[in-house]
Biopython code that builds the backbone (N, CA, C, O; Angstrom):
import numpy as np
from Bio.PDB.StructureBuilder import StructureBuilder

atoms = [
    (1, "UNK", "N", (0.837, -1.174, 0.000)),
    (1, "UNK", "CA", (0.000, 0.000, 0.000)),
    (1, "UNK", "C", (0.884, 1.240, 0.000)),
    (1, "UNK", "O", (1.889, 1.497, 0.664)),
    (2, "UNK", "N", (0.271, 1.900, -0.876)),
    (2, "UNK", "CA", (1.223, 2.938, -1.114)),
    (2, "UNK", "C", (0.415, 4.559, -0.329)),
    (2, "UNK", "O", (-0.735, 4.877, -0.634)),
    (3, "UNK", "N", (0.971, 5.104, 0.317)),
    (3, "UNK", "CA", (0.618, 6.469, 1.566)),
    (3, "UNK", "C", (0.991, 7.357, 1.528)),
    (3, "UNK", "O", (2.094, 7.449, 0.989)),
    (4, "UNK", "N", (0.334, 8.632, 2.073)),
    (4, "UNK", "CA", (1.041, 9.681, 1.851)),
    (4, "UNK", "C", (1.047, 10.167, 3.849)),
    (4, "UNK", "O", (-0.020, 10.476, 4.380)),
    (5, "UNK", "N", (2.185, 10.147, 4.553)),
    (5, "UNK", "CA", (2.114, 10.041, 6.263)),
    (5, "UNK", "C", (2.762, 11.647, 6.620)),
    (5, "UNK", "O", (3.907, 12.071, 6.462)),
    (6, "UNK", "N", (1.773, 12.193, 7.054)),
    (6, "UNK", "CA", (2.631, 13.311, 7.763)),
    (6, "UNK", "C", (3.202, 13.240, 9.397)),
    (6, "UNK", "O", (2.518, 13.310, 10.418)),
    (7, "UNK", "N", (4.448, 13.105, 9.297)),
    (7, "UNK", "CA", (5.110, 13.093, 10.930)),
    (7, "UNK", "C", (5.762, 14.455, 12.091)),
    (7, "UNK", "O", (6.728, 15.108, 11.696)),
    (8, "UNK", "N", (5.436, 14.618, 12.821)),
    (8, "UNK", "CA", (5.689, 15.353, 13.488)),
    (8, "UNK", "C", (6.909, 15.364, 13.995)),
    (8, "UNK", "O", (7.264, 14.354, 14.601)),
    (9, "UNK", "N", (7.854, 16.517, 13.871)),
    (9, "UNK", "CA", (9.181, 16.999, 13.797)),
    (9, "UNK", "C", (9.811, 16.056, 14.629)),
    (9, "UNK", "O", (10.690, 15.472, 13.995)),
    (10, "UNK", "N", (9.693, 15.568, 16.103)),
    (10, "UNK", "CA", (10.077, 15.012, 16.823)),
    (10, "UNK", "C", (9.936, 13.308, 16.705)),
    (10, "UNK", "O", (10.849, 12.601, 17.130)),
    (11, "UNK", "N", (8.831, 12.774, 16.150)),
    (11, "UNK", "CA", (8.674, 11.363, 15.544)),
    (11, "UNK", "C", (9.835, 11.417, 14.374)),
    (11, "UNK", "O", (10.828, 10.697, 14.478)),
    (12, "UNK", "N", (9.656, 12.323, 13.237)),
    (12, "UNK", "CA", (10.623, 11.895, 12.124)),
    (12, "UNK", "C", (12.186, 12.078, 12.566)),
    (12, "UNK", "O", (12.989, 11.394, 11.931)),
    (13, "UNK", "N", (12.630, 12.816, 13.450)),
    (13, "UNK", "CA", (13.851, 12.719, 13.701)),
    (13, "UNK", "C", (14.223, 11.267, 14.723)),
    (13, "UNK", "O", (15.228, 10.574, 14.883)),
    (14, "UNK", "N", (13.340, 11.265, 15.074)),
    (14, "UNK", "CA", (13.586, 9.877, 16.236)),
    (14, "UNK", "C", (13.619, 8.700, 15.013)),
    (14, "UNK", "O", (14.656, 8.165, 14.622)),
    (15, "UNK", "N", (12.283, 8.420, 14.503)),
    (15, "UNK", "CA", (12.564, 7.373, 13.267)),
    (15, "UNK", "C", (13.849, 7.614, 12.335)),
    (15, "UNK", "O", (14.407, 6.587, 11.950)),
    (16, "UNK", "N", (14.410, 8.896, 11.906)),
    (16, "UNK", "CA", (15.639, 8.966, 11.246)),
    (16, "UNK", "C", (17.002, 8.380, 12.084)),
    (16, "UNK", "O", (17.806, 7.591, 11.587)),
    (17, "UNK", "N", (17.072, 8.842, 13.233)),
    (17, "UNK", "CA", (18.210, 8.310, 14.240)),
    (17, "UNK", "C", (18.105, 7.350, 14.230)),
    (17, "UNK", "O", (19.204, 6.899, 13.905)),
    (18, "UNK", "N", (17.054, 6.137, 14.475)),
    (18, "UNK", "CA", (16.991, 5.004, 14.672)),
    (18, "UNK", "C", (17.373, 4.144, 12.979)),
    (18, "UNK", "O", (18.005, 3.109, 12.767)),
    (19, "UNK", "N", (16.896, 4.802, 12.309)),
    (19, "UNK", "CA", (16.891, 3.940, 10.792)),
    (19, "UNK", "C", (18.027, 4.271, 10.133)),
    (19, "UNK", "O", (18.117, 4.019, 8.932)),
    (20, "UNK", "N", (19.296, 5.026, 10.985)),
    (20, "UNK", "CA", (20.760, 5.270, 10.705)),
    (20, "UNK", "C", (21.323, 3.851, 11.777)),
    (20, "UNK", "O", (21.925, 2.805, 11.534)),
    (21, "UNK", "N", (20.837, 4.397, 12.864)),
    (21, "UNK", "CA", (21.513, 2.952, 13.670)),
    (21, "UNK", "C", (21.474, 1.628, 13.505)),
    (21, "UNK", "O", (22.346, 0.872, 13.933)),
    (22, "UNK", "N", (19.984, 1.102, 12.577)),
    (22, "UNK", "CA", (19.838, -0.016, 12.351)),
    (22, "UNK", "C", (20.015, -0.095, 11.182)),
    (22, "UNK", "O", (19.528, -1.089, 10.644)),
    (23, "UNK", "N", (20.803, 0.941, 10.267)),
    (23, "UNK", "CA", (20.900, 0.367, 8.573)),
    (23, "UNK", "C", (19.841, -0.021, 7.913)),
    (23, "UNK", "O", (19.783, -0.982, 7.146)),
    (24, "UNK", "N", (18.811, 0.866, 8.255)),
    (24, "UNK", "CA", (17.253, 0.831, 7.591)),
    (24, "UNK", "C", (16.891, 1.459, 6.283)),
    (24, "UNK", "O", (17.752, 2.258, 5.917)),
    (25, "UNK", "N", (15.831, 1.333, 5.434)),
    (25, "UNK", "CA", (15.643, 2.483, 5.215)),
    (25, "UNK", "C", (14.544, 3.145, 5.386)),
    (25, "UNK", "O", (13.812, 2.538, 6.166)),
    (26, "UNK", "N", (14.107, 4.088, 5.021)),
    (26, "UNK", "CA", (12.825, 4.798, 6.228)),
    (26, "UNK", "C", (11.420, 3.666, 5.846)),
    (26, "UNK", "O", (10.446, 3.594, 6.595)),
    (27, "UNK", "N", (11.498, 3.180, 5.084)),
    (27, "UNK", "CA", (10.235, 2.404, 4.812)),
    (27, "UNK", "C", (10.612, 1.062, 6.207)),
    (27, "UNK", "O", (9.993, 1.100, 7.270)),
    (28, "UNK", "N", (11.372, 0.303, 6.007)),
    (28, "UNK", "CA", (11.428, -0.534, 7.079)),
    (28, "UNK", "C", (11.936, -0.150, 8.378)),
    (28, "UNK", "O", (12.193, -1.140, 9.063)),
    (29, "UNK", "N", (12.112, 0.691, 8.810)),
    (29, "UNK", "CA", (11.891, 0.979, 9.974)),
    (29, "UNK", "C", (10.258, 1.759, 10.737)),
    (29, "UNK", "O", (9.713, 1.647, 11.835)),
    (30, "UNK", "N", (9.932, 2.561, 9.430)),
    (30, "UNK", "CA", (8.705, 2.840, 9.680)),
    (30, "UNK", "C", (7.507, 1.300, 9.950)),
    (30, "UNK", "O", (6.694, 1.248, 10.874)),
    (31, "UNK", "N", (7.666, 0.411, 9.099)),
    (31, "UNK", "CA", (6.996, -0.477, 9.429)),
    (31, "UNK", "C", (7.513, -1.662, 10.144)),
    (31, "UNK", "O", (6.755, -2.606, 10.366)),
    (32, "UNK", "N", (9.109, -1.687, 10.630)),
    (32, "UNK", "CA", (9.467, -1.986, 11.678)),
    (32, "UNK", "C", (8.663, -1.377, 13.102)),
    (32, "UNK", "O", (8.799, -2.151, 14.049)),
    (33, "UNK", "N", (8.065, -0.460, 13.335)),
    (33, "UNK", "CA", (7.766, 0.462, 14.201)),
    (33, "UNK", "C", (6.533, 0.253, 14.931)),
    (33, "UNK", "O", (6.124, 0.266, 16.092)),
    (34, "UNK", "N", (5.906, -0.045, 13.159)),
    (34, "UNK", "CA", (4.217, -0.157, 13.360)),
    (34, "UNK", "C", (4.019, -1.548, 13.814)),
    (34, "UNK", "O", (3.152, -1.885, 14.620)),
    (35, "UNK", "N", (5.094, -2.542, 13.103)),
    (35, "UNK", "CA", (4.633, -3.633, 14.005)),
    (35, "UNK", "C", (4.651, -3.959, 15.456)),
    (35, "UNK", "O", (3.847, -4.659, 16.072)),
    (36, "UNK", "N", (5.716, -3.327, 15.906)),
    (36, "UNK", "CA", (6.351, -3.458, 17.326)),
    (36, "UNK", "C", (5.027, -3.001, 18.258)),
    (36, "UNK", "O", (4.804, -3.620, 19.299)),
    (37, "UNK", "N", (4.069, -1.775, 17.796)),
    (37, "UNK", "CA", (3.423, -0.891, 18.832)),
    (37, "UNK", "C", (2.016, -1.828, 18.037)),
    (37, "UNK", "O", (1.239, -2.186, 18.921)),
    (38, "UNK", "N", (1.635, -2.195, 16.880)),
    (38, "UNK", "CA", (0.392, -3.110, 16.537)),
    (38, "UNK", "C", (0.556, -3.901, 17.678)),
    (38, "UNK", "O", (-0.085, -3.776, 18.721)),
    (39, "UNK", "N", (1.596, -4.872, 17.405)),
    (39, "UNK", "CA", (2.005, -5.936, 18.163)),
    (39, "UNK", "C", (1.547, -6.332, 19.740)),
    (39, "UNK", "O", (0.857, -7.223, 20.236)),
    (40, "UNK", "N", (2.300, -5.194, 20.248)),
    (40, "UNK", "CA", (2.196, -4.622, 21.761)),
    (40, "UNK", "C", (0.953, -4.345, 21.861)),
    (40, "UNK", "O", (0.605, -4.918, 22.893)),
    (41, "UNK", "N", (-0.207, -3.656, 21.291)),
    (41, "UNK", "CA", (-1.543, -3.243, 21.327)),
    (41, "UNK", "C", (-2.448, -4.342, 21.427)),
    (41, "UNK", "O", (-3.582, -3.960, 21.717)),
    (42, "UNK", "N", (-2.325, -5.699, 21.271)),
    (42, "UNK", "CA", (-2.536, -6.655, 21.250)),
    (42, "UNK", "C", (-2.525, -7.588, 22.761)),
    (42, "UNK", "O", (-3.225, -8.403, 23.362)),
    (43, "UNK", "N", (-1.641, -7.089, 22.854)),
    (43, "UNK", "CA", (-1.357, -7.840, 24.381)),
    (43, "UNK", "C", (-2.204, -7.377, 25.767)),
    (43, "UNK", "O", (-2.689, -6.245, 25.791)),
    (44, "UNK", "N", (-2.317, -8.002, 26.562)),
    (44, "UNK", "CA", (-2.972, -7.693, 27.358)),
    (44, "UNK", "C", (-1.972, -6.652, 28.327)),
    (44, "UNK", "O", (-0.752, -6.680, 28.163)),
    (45, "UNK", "N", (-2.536, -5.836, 29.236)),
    (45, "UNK", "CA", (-2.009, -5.069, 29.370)),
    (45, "UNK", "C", (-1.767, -5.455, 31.277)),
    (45, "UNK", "O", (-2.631, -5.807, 32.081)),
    (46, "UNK", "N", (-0.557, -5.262, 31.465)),
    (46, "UNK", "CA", (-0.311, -5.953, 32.993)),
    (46, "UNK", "C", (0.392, -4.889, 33.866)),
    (46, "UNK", "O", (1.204, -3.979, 33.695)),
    (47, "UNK", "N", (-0.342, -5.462, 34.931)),
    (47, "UNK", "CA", (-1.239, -3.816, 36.187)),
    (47, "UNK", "C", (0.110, -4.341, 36.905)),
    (47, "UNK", "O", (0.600, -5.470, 36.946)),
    (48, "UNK", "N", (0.527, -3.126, 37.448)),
    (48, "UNK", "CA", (1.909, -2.923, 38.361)),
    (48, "UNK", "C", (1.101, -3.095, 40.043)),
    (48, "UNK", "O", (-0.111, -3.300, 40.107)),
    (49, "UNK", "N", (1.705, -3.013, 40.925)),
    (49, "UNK", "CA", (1.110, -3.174, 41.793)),
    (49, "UNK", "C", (0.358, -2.394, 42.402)),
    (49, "UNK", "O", (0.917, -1.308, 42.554)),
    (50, "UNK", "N", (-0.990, -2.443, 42.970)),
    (50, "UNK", "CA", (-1.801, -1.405, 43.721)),
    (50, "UNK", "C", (-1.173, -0.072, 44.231)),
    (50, "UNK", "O", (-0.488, -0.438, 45.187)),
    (51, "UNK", "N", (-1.032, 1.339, 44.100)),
    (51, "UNK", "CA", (-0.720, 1.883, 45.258)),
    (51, "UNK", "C", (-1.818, 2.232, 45.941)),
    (51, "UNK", "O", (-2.864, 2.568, 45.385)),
    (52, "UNK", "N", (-1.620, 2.165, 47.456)),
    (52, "UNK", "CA", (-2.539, 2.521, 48.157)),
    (52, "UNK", "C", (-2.277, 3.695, 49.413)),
    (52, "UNK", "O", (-1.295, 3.410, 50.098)),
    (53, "UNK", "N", (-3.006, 4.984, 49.832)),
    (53, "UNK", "CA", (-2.870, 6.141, 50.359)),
    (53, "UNK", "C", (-3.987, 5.499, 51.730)),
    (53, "UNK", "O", (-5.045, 4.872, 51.782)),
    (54, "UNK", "N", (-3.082, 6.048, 52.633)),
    (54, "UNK", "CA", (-3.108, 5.864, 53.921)),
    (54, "UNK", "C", (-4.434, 6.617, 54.137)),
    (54, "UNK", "O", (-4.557, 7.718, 53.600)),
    (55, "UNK", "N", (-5.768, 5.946, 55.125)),
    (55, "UNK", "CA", (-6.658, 7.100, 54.849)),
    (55, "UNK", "C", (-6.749, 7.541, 56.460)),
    (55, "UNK", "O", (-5.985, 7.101, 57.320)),
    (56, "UNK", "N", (-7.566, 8.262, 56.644)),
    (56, "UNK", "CA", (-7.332, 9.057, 58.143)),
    (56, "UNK", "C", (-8.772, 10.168, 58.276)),
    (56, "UNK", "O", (-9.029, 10.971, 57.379)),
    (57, "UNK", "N", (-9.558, 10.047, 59.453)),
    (57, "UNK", "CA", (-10.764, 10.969, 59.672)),
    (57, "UNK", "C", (-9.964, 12.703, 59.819)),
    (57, "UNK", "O", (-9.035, 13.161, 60.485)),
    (58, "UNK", "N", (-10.661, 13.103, 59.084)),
    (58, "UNK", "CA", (-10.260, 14.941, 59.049)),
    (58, "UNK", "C", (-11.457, 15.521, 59.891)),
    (58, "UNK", "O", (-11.610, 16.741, 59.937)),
    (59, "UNK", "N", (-12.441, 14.538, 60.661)),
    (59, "UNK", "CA", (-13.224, 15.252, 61.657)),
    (59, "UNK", "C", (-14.478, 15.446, 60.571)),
    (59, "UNK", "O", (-14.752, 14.864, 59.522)),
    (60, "UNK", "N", (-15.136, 16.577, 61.338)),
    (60, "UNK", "CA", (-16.414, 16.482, 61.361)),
    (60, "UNK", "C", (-16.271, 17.711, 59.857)),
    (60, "UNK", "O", (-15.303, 18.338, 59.426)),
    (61, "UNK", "N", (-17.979, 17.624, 59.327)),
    (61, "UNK", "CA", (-18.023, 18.378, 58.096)),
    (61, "UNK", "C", (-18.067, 19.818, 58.600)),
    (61, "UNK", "O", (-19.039, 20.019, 59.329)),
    (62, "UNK", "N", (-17.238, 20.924, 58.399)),
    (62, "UNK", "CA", (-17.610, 22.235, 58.861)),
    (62, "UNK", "C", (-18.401, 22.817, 57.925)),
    (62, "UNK", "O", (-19.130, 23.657, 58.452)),
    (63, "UNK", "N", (-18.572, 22.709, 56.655)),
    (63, "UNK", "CA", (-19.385, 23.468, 55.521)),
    (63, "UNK", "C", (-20.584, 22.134, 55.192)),
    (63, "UNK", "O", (-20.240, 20.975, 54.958)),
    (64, "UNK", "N", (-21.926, 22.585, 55.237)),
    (64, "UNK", "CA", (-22.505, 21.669, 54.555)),
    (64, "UNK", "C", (-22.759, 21.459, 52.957)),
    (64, "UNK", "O", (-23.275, 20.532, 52.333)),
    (65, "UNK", "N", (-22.211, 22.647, 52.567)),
    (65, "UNK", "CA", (-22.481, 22.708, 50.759)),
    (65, "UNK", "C", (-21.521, 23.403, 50.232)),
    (65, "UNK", "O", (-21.449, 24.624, 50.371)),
    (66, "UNK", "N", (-20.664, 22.691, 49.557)),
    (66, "UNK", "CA", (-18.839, 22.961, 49.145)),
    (66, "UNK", "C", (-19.386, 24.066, 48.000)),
    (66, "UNK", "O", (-18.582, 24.864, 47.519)),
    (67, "UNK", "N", (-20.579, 24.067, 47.653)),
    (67, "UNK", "CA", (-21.038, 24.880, 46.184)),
    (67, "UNK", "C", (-21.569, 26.503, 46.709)),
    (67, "UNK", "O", (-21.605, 27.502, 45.990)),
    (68, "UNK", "N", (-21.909, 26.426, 47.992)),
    (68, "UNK", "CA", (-21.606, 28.103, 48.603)),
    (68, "UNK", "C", (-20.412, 28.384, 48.753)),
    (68, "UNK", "O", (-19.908, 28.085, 49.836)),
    (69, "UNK", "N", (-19.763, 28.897, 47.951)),
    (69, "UNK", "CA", (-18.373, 29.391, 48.264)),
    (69, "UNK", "C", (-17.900, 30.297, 49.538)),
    (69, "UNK", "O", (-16.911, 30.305, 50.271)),
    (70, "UNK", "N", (-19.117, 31.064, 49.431)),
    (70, "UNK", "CA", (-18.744, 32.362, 50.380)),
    (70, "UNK", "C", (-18.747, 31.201, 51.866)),
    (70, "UNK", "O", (-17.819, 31.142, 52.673)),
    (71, "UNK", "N", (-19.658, 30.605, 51.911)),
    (71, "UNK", "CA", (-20.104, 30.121, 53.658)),
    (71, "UNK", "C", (-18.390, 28.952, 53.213)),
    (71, "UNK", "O", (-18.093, 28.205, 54.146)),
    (72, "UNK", "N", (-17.906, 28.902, 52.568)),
    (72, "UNK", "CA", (-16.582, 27.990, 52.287)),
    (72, "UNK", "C", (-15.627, 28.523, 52.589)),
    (72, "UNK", "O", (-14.756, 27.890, 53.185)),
    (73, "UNK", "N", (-15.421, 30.186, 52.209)),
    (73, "UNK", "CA", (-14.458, 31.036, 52.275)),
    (73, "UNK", "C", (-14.244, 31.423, 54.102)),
    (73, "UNK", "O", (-13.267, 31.199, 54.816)),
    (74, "UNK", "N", (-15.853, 32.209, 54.517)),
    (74, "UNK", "CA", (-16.279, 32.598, 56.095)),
    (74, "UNK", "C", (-15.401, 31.714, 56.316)),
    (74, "UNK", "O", (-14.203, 31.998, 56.299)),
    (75, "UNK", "N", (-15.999, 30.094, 56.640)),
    (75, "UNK", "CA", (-15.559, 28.952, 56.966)),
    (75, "UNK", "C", (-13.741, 29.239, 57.501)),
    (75, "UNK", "O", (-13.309, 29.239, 58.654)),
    (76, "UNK", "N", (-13.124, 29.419, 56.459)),
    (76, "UNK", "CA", (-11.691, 28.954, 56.236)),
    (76, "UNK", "C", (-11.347, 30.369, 56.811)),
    (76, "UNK", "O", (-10.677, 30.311, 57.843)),
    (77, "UNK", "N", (-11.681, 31.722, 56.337)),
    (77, "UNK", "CA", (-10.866, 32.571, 56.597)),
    (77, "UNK", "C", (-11.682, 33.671, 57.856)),
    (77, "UNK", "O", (-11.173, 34.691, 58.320)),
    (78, "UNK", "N", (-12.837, 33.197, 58.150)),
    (78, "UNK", "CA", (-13.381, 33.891, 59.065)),
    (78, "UNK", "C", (-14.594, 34.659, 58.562)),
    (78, "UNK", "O", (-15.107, 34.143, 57.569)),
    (79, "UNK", "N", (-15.006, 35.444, 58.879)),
    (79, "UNK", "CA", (-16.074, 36.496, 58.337)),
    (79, "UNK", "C", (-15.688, 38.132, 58.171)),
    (79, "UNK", "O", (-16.269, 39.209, 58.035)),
    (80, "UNK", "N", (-14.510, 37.669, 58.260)),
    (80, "UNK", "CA", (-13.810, 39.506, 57.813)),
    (80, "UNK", "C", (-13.373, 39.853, 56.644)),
    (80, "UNK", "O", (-13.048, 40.950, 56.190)),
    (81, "UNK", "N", (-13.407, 38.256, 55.966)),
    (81, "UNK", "CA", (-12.862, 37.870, 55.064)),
    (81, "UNK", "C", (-13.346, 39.050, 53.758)),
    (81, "UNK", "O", (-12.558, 39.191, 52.823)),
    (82, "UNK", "N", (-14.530, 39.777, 53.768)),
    (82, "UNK", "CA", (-15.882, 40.399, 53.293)),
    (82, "UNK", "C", (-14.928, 41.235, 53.411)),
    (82, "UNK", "O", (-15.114, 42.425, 53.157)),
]
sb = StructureBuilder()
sb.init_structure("model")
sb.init_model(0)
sb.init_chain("A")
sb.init_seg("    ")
for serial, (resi, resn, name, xyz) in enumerate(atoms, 1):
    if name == "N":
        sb.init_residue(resn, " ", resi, " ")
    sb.init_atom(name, np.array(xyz, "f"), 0.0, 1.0, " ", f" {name:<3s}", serial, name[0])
structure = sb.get_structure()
């Protein structure tokens, strides 16, 4: 199949470096490329281990409605805040 591919400055210089190092020429490394990431897209994809965040009570609710800002602001900075 014959294409017309536009690459972005930083892809075509990376594919050029690489298709100097491996004695390519831009066609087989380009589809050297596509197979590697087809390939990989294929595979199932394998989960690193859980992280998990320590949890801890912050007490009681001082604002009942996070969507009044002002009674959010009072809250935090007092009522002089005005």
């Amino acid at each position: 199949m014959r294409t017309t591919l536009t690459l972005d400055a930083d892809v075509a210089a990376e594919i050029d470096r690489r298709r100097r190092e491996h004695d390519h020429t831009l066609k087989e490394e380009v589809n050297h490329l596509l197979r590697l990431g087809l390939h990989q897209d294929r595979q199932p994809r394998e989960h690193g281990e859980r992280y998990r965040t320590a949890t801890f009570s912050v007490g009681r609710v001082l604002v009942e409605d996070l969507d009044d800002i002002v009674e959010v602001i009072a809250c935090a900075e007092g009522e002089d805040f005005r």
